[in-house]
VOVEXNU-205636 format. One record per residue: x, y, z of N, C-alpha, C in turn; residue number from 1; chain; residue in three letters. Coordinates in Angstrom, 1 decimal. Layout:
N
R   n_east   n_north     n_up   ca_east   ca_north    ca_up   c_east   c_north     c_up   miro   titi   nuvex
R        X         Y        Z         X          Y        Z        X         Y        Z    NUM      A     ala
...
end
This chain:
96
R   n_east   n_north     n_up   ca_east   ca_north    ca_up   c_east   c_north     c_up   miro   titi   nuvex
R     27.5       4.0     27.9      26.2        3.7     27.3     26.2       3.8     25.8      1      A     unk
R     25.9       2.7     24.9      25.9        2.8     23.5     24.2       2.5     23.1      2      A     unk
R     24.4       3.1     22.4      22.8        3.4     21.8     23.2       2.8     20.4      3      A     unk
R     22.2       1.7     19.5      21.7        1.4     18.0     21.0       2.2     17.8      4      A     unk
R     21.8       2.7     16.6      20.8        3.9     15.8     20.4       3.2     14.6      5      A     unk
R     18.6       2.8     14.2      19.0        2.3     12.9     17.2       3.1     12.5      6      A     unk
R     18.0       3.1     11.1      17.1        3.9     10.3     15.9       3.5     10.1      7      A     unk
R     14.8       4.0     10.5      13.4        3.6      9.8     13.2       4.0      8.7      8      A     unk
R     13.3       3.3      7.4      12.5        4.1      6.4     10.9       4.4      6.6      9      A     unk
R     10.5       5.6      6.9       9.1        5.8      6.8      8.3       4.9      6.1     10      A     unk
R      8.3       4.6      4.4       7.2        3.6      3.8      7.4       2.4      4.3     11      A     unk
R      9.0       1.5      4.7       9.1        0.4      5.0      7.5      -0.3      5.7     12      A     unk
R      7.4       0.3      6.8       6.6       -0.5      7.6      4.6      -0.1      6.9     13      A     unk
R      4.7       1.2      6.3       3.2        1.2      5.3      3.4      -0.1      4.2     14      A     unk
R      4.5      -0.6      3.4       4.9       -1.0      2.3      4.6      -2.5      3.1     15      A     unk
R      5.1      -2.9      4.2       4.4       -4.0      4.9      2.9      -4.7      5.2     16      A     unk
R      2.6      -3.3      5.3       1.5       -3.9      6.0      0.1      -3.9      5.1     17      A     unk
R      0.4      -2.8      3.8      -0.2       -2.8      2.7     -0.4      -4.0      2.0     18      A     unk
R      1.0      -5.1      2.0       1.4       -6.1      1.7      0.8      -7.4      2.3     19      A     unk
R      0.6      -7.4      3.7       0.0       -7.9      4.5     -1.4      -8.4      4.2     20      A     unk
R     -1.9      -7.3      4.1      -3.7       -6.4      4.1     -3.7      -7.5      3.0     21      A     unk
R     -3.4      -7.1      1.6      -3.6       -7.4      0.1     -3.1      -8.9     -0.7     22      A     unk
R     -2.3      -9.1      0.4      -1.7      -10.6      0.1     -3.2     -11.6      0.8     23      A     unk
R     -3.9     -11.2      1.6      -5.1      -12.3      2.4     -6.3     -11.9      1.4     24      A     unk
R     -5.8     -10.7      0.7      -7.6      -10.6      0.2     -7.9     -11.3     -1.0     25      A     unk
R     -6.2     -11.8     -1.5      -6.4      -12.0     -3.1     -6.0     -13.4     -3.5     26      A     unk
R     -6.1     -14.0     -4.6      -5.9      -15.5     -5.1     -4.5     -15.5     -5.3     27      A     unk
R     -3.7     -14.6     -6.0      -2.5      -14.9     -6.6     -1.8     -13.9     -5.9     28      A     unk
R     -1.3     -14.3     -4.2      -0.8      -13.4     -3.4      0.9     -13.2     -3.9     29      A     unk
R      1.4     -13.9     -4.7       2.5      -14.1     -5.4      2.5     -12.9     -6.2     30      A     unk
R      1.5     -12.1     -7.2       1.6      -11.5     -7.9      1.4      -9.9     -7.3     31      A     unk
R      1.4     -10.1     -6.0       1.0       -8.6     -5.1      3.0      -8.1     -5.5     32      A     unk
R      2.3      -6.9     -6.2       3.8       -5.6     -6.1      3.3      -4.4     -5.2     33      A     unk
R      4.1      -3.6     -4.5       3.9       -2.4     -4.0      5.3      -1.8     -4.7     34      A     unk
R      5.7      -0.8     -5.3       6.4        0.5     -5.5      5.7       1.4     -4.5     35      A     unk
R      6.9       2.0     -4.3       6.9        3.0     -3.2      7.8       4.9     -4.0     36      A     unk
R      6.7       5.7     -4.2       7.8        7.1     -4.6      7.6       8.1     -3.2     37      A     unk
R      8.6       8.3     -3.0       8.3        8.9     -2.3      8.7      10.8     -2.1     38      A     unk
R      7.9      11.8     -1.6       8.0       13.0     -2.0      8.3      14.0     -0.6     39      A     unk
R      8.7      15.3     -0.4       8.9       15.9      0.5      7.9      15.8      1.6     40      A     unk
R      6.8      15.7      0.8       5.2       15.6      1.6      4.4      14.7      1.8     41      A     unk
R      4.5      14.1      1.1       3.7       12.8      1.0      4.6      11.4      0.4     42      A     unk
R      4.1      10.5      0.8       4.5        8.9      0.1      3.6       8.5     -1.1     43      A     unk
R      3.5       7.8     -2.1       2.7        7.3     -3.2      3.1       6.0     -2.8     44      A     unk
R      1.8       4.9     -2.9       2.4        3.8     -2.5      1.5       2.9     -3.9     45      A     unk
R      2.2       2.5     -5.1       1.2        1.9     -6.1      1.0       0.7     -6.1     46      A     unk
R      0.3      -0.1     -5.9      -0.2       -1.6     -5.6     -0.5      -2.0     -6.8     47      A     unk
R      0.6      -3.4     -7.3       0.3       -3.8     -8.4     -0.5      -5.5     -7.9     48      A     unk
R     -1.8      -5.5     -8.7      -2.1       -6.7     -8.6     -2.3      -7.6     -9.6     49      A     unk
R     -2.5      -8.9     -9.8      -3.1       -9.8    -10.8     -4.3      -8.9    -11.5     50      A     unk
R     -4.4      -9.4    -12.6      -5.8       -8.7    -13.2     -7.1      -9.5    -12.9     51      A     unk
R     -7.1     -10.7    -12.5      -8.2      -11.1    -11.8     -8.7     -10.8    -10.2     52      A     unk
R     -7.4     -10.4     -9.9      -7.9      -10.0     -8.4     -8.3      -8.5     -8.0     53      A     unk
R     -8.2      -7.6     -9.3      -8.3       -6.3     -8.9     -9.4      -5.9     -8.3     54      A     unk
R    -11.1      -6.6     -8.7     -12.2       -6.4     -8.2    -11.9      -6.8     -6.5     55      A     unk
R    -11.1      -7.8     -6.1     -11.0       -8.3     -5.1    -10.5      -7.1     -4.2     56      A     unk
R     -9.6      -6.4     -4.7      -9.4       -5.5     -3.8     -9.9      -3.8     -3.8     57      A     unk
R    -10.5      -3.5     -4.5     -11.6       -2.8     -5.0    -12.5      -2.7     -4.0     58      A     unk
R    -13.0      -3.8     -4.2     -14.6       -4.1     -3.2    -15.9      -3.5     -4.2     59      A     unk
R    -17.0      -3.9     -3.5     -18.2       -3.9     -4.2    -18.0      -1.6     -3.8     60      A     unk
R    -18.6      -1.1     -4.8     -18.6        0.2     -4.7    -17.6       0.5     -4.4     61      A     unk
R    -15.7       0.2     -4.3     -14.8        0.8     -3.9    -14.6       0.5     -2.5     62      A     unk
R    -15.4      -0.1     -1.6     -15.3       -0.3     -0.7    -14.0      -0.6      0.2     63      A     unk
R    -13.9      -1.9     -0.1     -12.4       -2.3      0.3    -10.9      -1.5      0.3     64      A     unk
R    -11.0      -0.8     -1.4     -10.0        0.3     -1.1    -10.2       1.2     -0.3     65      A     unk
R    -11.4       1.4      0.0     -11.8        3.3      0.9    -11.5       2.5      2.1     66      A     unk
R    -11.4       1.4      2.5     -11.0        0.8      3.4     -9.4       0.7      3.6     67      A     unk
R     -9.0       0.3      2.7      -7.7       -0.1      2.5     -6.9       1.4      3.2     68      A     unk
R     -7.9       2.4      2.4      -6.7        3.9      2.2     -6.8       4.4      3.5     69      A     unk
R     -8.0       4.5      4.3      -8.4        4.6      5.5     -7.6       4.3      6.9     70      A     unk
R     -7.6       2.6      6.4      -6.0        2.3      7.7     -4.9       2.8      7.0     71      A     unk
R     -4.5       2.8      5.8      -3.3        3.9      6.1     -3.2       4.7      6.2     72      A     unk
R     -4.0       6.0      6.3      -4.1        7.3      6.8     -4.4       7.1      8.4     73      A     unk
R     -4.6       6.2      8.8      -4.7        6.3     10.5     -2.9       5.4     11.0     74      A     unk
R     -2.5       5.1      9.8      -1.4        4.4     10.4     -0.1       5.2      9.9     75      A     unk
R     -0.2       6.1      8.9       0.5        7.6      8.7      0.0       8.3      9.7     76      A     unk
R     -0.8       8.7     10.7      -0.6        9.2     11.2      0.5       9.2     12.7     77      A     unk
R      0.4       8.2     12.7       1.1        7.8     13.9      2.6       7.9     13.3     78      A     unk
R      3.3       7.8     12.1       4.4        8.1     11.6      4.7       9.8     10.9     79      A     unk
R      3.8      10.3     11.2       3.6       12.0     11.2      4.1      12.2      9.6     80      A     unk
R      3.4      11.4      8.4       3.3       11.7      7.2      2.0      10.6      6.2     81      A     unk
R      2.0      11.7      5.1       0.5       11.4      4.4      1.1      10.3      3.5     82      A     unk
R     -0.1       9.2      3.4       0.5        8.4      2.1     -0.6       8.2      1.2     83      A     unk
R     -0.4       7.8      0.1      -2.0        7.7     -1.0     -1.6       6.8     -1.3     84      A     unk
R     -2.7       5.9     -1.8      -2.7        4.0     -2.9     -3.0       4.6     -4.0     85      A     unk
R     -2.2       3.9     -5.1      -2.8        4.0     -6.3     -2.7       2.3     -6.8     86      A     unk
R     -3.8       2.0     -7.0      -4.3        0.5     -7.6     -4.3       0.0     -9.0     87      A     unk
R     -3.1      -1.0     -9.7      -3.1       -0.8    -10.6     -3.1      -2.4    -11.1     88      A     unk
R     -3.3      -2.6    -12.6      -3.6       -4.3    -12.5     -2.3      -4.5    -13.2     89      A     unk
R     -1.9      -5.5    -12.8      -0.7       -6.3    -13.4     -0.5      -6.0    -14.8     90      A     unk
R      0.3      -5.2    -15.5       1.0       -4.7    -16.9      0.6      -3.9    -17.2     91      A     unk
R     -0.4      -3.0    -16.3      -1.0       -1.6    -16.9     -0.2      -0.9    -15.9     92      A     unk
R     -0.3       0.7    -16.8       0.9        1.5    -16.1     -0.5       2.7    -15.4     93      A     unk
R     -1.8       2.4    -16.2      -2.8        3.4    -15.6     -2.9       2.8    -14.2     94      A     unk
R     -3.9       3.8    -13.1      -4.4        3.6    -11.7     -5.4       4.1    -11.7     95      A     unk
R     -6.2       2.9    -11.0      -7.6        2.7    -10.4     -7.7       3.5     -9.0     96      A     unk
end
């Protein structure tokens, strides 16, 4: 009996689906970046967008992000670690 062992990177499948999410919400799905740092404890996951579409993923009051961060914390859970968004617009190094 042989068994494939192959490695999951833990962010891989957050860094997907983050990707997923944020590519349908916005105009210039071309310009969607995700960086990924990752730490003993936790994942950082920074989402780079167009600077036109950052409201788009924002939402009215933050909405959409408290949404956004929401399914990934229900979808880290099931991978038994914490991850955080940081939202940032195309050529800025700050986060929204």
């Amino acid at each position: 009996m042989t068994t494939s062992s192959t490695t999951v990177v833990p962010s891989e499948p957050m860094q997907q689906l983050l990707l997923m999410i944020v590519q349908t919400l916005v105009d210039d799905s071309d310009a969607v970046e995700v960086d990924c740092i990752e730490d003993e404890e936790a994942t950082t996951l920074n989402l780079r967008v167009a600077w036109a579409d950052t409201g788009k993923v924002i939402g009215k009051q933050g909405r959409t992000a408290r949404s956004i961060r929401t399914i990934m914390s229900a979808a880290g859970m099931k991978l038994h670690r914490r991850y955080s968004l940081n939202i940032l617009q195309e050529g800025d190094k700050s986060h929204i």
